[in-house]
Structure formats: C-alpha cells, structure tokens
C-alpha positions as CSV (number, residue, x, y, z in Angstrom):
1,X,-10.2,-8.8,-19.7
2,X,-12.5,-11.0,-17.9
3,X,-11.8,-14.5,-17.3
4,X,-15.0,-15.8,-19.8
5,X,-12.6,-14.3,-22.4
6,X,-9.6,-16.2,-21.5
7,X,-9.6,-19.8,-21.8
8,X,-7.4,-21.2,-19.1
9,X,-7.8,-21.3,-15.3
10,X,-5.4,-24.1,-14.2
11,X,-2.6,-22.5,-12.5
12,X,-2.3,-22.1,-8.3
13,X,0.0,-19.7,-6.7
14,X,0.6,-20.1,-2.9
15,X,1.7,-17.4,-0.9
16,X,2.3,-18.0,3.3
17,X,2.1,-14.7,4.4
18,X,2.8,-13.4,8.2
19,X,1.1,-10.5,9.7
20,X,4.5,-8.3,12.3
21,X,4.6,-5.8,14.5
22,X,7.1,-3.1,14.3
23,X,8.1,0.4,14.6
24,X,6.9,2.0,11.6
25,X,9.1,4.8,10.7
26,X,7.5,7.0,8.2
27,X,10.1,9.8,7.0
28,X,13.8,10.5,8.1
29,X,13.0,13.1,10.5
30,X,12.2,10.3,12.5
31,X,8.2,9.9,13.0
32,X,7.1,6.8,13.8
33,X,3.9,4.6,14.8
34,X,5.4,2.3,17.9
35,X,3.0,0.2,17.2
36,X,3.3,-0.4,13.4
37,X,1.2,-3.4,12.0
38,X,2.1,-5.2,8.4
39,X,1.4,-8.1,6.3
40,X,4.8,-9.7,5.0
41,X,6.0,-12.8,2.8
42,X,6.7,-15.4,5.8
43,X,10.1,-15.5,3.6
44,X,11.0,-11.8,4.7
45,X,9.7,-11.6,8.5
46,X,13.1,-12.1,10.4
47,X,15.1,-9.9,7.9
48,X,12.4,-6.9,7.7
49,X,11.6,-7.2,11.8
50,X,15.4,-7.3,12.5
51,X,16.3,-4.4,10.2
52,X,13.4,-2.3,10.8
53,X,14.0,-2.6,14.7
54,X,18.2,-1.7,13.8
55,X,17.3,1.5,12.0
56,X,14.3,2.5,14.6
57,X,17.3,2.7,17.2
58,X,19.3,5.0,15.3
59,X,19.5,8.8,16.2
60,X,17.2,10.0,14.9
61,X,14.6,6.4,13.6
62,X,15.5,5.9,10.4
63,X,12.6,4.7,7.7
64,X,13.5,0.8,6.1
65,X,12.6,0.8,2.6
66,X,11.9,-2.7,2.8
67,X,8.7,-1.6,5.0
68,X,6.0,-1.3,2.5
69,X,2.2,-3.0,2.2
70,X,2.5,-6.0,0.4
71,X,1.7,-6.7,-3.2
72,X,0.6,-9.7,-4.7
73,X,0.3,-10.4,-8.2
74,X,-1.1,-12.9,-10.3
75,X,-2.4,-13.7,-13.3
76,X,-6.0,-13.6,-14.4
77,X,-7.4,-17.0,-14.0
78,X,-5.2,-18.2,-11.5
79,X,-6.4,-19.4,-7.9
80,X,-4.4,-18.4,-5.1
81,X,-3.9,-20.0,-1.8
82,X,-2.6,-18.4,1.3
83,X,-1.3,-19.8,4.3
84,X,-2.0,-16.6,6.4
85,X,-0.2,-17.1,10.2
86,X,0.6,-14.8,13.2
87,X,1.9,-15.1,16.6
88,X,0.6,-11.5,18.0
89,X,-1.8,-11.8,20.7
90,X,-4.7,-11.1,18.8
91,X,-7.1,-12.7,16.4
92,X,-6.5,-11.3,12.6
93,X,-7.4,-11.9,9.2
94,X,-7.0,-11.2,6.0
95,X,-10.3,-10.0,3.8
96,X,-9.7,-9.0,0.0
97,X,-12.3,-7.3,-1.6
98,X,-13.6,-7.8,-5.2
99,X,-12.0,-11.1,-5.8
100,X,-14.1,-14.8,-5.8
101,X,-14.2,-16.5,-3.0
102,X,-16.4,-19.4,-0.4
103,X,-17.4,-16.8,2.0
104,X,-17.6,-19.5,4.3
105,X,-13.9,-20.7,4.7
106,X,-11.9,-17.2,3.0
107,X,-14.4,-14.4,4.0
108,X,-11.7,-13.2,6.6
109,X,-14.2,-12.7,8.9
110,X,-16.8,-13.6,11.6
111,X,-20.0,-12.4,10.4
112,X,-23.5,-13.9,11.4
113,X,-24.0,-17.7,11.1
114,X,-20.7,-18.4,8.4
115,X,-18.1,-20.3,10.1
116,X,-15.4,-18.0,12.0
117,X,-12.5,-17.6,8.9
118,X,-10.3,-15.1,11.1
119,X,-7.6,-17.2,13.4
120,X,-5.2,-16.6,16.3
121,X,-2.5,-18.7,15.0
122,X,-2.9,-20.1,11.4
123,X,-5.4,-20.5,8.9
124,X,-5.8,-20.8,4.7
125,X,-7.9,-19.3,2.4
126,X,-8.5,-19.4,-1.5
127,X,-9.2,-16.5,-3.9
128,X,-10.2,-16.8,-7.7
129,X,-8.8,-14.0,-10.0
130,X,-11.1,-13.7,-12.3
131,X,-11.3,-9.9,-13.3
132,X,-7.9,-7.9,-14.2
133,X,-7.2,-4.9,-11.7
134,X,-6.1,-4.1,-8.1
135,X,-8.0,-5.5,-4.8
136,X,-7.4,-4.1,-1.8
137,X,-7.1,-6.8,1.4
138,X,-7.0,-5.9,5.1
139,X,-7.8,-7.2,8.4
140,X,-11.6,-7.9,9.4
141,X,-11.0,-9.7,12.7
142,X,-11.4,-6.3,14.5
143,X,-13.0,-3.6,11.4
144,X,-13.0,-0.6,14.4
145,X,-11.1,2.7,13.5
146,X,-9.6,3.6,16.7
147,X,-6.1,3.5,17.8
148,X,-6.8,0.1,19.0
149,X,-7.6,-1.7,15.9
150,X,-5.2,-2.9,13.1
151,X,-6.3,-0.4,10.5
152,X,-4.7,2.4,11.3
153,X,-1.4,1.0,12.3
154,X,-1.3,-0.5,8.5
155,X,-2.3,-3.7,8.4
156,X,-3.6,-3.9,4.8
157,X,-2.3,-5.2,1.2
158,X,-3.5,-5.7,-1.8
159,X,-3.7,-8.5,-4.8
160,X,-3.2,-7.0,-8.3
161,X,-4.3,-9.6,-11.4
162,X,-2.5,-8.8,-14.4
163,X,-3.0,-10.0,-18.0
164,X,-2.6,-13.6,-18.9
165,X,0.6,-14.7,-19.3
166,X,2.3,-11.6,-18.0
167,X,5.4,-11.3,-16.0
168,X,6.7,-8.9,-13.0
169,X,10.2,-7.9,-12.6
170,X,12.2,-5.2,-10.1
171,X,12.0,-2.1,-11.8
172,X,15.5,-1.6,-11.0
173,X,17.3,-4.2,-11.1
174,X,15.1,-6.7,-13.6
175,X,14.5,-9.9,-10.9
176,X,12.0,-11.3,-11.0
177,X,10.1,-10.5,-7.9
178,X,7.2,-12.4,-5.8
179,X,5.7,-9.2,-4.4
180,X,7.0,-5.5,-4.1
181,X,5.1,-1.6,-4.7
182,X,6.5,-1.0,-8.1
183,X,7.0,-3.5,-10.9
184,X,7.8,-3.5,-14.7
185,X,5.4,-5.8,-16.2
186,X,5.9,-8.0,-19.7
187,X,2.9,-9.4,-21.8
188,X,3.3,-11.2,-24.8
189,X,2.5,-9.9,-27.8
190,X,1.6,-6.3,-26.0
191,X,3.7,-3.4,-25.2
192,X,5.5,-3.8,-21.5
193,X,4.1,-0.8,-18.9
194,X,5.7,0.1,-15.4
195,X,3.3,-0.5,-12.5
196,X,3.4,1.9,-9.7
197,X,1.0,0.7,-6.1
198,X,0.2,3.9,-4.1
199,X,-1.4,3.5,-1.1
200,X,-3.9,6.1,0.9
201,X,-4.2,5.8,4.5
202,X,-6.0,7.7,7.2
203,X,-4.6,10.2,10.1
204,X,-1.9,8.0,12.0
205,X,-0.8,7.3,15.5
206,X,2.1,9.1,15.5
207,X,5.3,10.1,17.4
208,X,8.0,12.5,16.9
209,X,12.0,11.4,17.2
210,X,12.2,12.1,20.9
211,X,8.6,10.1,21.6
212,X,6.1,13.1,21.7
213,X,3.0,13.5,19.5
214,X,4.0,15.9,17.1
215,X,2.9,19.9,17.5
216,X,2.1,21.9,15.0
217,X,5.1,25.3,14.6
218,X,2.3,27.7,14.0
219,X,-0.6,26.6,16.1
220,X,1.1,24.9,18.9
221,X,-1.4,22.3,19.0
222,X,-1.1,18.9,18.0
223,X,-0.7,18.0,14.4
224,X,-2.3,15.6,13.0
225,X,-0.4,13.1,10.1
226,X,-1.7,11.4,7.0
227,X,0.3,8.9,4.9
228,X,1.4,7.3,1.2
229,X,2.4,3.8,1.7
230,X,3.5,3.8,5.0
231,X,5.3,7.2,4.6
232,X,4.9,10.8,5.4
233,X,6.5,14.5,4.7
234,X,4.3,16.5,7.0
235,X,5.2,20.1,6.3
236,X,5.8,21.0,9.7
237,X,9.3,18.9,9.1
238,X,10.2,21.3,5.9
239,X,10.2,24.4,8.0
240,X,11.6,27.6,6.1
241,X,14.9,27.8,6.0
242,X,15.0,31.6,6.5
243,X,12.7,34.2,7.5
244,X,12.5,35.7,3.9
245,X,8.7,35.5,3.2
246,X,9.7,33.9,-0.4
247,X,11.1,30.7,0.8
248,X,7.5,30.0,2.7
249,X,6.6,29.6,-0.8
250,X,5.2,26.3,-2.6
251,X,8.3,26.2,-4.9
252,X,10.5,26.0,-1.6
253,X,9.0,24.3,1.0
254,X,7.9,21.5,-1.6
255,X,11.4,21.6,-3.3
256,X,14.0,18.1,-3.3
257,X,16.5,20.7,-4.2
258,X,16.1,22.2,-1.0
259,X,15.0,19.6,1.2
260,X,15.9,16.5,-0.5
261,X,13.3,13.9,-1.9
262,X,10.2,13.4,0.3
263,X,9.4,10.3,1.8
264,X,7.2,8.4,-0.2
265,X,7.9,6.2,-3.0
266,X,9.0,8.4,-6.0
267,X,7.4,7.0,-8.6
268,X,10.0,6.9,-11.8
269,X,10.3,6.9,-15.5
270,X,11.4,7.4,-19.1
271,X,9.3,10.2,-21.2
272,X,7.1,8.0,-22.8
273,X,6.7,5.0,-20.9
274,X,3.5,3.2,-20.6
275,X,2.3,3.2,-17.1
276,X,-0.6,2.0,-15.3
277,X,-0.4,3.9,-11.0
278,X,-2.8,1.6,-9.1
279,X,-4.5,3.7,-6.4
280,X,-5.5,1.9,-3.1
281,X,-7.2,3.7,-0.4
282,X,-6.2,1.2,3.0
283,X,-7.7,3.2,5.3
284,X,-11.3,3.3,6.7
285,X,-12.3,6.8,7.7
286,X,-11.1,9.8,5.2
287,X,-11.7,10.5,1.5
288,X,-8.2,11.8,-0.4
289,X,-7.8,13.2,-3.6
290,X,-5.1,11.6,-6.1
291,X,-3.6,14.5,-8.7
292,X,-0.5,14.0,-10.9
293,X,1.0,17.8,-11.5
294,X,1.2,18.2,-15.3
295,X,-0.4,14.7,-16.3
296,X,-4.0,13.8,-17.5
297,X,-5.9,10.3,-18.5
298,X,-9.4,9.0,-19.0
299,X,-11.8,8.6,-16.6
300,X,-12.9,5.2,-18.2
301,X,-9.6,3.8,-19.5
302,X,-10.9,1.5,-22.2
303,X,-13.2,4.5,-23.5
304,X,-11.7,6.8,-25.8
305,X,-14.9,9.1,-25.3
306,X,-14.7,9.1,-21.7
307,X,-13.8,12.4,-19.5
308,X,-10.2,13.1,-18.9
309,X,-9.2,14.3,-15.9
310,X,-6.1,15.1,-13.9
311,X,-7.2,14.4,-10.5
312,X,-9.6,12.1,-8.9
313,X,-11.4,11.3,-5.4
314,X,-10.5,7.6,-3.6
315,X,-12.8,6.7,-0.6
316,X,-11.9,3.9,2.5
317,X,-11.9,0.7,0.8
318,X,-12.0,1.7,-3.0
319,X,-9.2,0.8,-5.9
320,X,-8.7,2.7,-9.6
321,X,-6.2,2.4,-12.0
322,X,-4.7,5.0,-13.6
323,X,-3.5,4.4,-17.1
C-alpha cells in the first residue's frame, strides 16, 4: 500500500539511537571483528557493550545474541525522528535509502553544496514512511570499503514500514518490542505473518580465537569470511570429524545433528505460517544469492502471473521481500 491509499499521516515515532564499538563475535568457535561497529537503541548501549565485552573475554569469545543490526519498524504514514548520537572519535551518520526525506537536514551525508547532516557528537533527522517495505540505512560520513571505514565492521540497520495499524511483538515470548531481527506482526482485519530481517554483508575483518586471521585447512592460505547478520559458520570451523570420505559430505559437514545449529539466526516456524523474510544486503562490495532449500514464491508478490522462483540475487545496498 502506498500512503495516497491510506488516509492518515499524523503519528511520530522517535527513536535516539547510538552508534558502539565492540568486539563482534560472529560464531562460537570464537571469530571475531576487534573492531566491531553497530547502531543500537540509546536504551540498550550500556547493557549490550557490557555483556558483549563479558562474553568476548571468555575461552574461547563467545557470540551475544543481543548483537544484531537494528530494526525499526513503523507504520506506513508515520514520520519518524531520530536523535542519532556517538562519542567515537569519528564523524558518522545514518543514511536510509528509499524513504522521504529534506536532503538538506536528514541526507546523512556531506555531499556538494547541502548543508553537512553527518555529526561528531549529536544530530536529528526526520524520515516519512510513505511506501510499505524494508529500507536499508547505514553510515555515509565515510562511504569507503576498506578496513578503515564503518561498513565493513557493520555499521548499518534498516527501517521496515508495515501496514497501517499493525503491531510487532517477540516471536517468542509475545512483548511487544521497539526493535529486534524477527517479529510476529498483527493487522487488523488481515491474517497475522512472522517477519524474519536477514542481513548480507561483505568479506569481514576477521580473527580467529587466539587473535590470528584465520587459514584456510586445505590451502594454508588465508581464508577469507562472509556473514548473515553479524554471524558466520565458515566451513573451515566444521572440519570432518573422521577421515571417512563420507562425512566430508554436504549431509555432514552442514548437519546440526552433527555440529550443532550454525550461527546465524535460525529462522523458525509452524507448517503453514504466513511469512514475509526481508532480505537486506548491508554491505557495499559483493553480490550474494538468497535460496530457501525446498521453498518457492513469486518474483512480484502481488502478481499471481509473476515468475516463481526459489532463489534470488541481492546487490550492495538493495532490499526484497520474500513472501
């Protein structure tokens, strides 16, 4: 639905959001980023910096759960306001992409002649939802792609509008919830879905448990490590448990029987749940491919002529919604 279809556009939400630095751990073998970057809800700072830091000193680094990219949501025809602050030594910003917005005071960035909307310490900016769907927001006070910019070390989000009226509760344990990855979400007079946020992001800076970048067991050169939401099971951690050339095989090595459940989010439910999986590529270099073993849906959602597929390719910056 766009917003010329609904008829109210009268409600502010106001979120004061804080951009951290941590140690990122991404699975529970222990690889980390040292120099983990993340938007959070001013709210959670202390508790996710102080926990975060208590599990990155166990042996071996332990992944907090609470450690995610931060979801908004809000309804369509609401304006938001964020109070975006940071005390890191660096000038940041937050950019969304695909929303309305005075590209003068909430572009997120310093482009040309417009005023400067990134900020060292504090600074607000105001986005109209006015289309349904998922909006991917990241940092444009320093857009490079090396080791040395904010990208890669996770500093992105994104802001997903729902239908009028809807609601957003934990999945789990049916709070209501301000922001999180996965959400059930309630509409009048319309079936309720599960909402799952899965997030694509490009080759990290990463380190193994004992502070070494990670080799690669058959090459002996250094393996490089892609991510889902701040989280990672590179294969070279699911080593064969015997030399028997059968348990090399896909139905082992990619096994939770055997290994346990890999580290990104899981994404759960009931046969026959209505689900919509919001795909967010965060990153800025690589294209991935999204597949869901054994599932299928329409290229064009709304279109029951429309292609179906079971797989589909997401470039730097792009959303899609799979439903």
């Amino acid at each position: 639905m766009d917003l010329c279809q609904y008829p109210s556009r009268n409600k502010t939400r106001c979120f004061k959001i804080e951009a951290i630095q941590i140690p990122i751990v991404y699975n529970k073998y222990g690889d980390y980023d040292p120099n983990g970057l993340l938007y959070v809800l001013e709210d959670d700072a202390q508790r996710i910096q102080e926990e975060a830091i208590r599990r990155f000193e166990m042996d071996p680094p332990q992944p907090y759960e609470k450690v995610q990219p931060l979801v908004l949501r809000v309804n369509l025809g609401d304006t938001v306001k964020v109070r975006f602050r940071s005390r890191l030594n660096r000038r940041l910003s937050i950019h969304v992409q695909g929303m309305d917005y005075d590209v003068k005071t909430s572009d997120g960035t310093s482009t040309g002649f417009n005023p400067d909307s990134t900020t060292e310490k504090e600074i607000w900016y105001t986005w109209y939802a006015n289309t349904e769907g998922v909006f991917l927001f990241h940092d444009m006070a320093d857009p490079r792609s090396s080791e040395d910019a904010t990208n890669i070390h996770g500093l992105f989000g994104a802001v997903i509008v729902e239908p009028p009226e809807a609601t957003w509760f934990h999945p789990q344990t049916g709070e209501e919830i301000k922001s999180g990855l996965m959400a059930d979400i309630y509409q009048p007079g319309k079936p309720a879905f599960r909402e799952y946020s899965v997030f694509f992001h490009d080759e990290l800076e990463i380190l193994d448990k004992d502070g070494n970048p990670p080799m690669d067991h058959r090459t002996g050169l250094p393996s490089s490590t892609t991510a889902i939401s701040y989280r990672s099971e590179p294969m070279r951690n699911r080593m064969p448990l015997t030399h028997d050339p059968a348990d090399s095989g896909e139905d082992i090595s990619m096994s939770s029987w055997v290994y346990g459940d890999p580290a990104p989010p899981i994404l759960r439910a009931y046969v026959g749940d209505p689900a919509k999986i919001r795909l967010i590529h965060g990153g800025i270099k690589e294209t991935h491919v999204f597949h869901l073993h054994n599932h299928q849906w329409r290229l064009e959602p709304k279109n029951p002529l429309s292609t179906i597929i079971d797989s589909i390719t997401i470039s730097p910056q792009e959303c899609y919604t799979v439903t």
